[in-house]
N, C-alpha and C positions, 0 to 999 in steps of 0.2 A: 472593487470586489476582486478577491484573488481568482486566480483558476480552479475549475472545479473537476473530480474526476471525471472521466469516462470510462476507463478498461481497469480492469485488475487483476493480477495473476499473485499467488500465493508463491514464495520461494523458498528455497532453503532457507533454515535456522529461522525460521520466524519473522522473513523480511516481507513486502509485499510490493512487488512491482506496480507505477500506478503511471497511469497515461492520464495528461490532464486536456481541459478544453483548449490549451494554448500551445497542443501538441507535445508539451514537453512531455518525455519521461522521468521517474524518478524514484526511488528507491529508499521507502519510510519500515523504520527497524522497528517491530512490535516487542522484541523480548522486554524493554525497561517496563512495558506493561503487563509482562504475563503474569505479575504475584499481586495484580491491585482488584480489587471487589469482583466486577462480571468477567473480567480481560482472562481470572485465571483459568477459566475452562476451556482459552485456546490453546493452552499447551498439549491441549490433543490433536497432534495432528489432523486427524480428520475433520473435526470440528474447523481448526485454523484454515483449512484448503477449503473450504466451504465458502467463501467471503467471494461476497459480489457487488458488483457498483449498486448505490443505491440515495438516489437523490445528489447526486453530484457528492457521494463521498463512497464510503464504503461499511456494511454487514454483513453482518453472522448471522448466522440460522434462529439463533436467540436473542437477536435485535441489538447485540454489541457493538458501537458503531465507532468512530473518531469526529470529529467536525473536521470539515474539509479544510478550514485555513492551518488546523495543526497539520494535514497530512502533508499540506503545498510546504508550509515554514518547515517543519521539520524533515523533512527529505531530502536527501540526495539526488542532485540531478546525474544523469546518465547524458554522456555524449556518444552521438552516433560514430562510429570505426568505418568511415566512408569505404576503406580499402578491404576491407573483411564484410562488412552489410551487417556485424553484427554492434548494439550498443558495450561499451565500456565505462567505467565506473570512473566519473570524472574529479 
C-alpha cells in the first residue's frame, strides 16, 4: 500500500502541498483538473484553500476528493534545504 496523506496545505496556482505517512513531502498540481465535472468549482479560490486531510487523502467542502495513490504517483517530491530549513522543489 502506498503512503497515505496526513497534512495539507493549499498553494499558489492551484498546487497543494501534501505530507504523507512515510514523512515525505510533495507537491500534486490540481490545475489539469480544474475544467473536469466536481474539480471545476475549485477554481474558486476560497473553495480550493478549504481542502483538508481526509481519510488518508484529501477534501473539499463539497466532498471533492482525489484517491490517495493518484496524489502519492502523481506528485512531486520536495527535498529538504538542510542549509536554509526550508523544502526545495526537487
Amino acid at each position: 500500500m502506498l503512503p497515505r496523506v496526513t497534512e495539507v496545505r493549499p498553494g499558489p496556482d492551484f498546487t497543494l502541498r501534501l505530507t504523507f505517512t512515510n514523512h515525505e513531502v510533495r507537491v500534486f498540481d490540481v490545475k489539469p483538473y480544474l475544467d473536469r465535472g466536481i474539480f471545476k468549482e475549485l477554481k474558486d479560490p476560497r473553495i480550493f484553500n478549504a481542502v483538508r486531510p481526509f481519510l488518508g487523502s484529501v477534501q473539499w467542502p463539497n466532498r471533492q476528493d482525489f484517491c490517495p495513490d493518484t496524489l502519492y504517483l502523481q506528485s512531486t517530491p520536495i527535498e529538504s534545504d538542510t542549509r536554509l530549513g526550508a523544502p526545495v522543489a526537487s
